[in-house]
N, C-alpha and C positions, 0 to 999 in steps of 0.2 A: 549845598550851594557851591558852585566851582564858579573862582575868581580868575580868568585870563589876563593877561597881561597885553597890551601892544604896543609898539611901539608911535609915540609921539606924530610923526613922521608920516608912520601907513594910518593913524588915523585923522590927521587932516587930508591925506588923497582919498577917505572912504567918506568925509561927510562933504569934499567934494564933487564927488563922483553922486551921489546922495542928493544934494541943494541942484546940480546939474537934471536932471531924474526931473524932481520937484517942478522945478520951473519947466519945461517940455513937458508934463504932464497935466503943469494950470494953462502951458497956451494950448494944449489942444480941447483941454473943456473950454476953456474961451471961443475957437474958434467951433465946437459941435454945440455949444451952449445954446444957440438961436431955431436949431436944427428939432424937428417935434421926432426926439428919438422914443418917445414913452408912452407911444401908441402901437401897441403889439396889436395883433388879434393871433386868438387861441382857436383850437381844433372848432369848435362850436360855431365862434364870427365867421370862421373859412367857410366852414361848410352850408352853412345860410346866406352866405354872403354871394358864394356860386352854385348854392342847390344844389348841392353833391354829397355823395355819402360817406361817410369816414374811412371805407375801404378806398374810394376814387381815390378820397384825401394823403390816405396810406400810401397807395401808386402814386402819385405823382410826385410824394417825398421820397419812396424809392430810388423811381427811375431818374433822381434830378430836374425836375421839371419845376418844383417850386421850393426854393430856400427856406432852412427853420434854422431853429435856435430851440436847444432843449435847455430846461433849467429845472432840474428837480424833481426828472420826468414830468414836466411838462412841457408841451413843445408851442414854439410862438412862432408865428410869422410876421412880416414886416408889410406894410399895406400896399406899397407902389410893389414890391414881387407879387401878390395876388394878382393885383391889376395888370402886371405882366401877361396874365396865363389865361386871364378871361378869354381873349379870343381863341383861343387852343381848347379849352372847356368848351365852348358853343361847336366848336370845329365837331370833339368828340361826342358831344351828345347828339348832335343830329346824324352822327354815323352810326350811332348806338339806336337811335331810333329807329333808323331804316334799315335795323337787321332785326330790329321788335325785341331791340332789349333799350333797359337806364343805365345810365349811371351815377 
């Protein structure tokens, strides 16, 4: 076990730099606290949700077209960005149908 030393001094500026932290860190759970952040939807809700298939799903996290979040290799997305891209998905399948292919 290694025992450091500091001075008096640098450590009241480090628990307040610390208690500073703290407090900015409780007002912005206060202010996201009301916020329904804890409704992902995964690969599966996406792709049922826009009848698409996990390759489509893949394209369009490629190219930038719908925002994720990986966590643990799994990837999540946020429900109003899906909703973003629905009309874009209706866009490309009906251009995919009239060349007699899906998506």
């Amino acid at each position: 076990m290694e025992i450091v030393n500091i001075d008096a001094e640098l450590f009241e500026k480090m628990l307040s730099k610390l208690e500073g932290f703290i407090a900015r860190m409780e007002t912005l759970c206060r202010l996201h606290a009301g916020k329904d952040s804890g409704k992902w939807l995964d690969n599966q809700d996406v792709c049922l949700l826009l009848s698409i298939s996990q390759r489509t799903l893949q394209t369009l996290r490629d190219n930038g077209t719908l925002g994720f979040s990986k966590i643990s290799r799994k990837v999540y997305y946020k429900p109003e960005d899906v909703e973003k891209i629905i009309p874009l998905v209706d866009y490309l399948r009906k251009a995919a149908l009239r060349k007699g292919k899906q998506i």
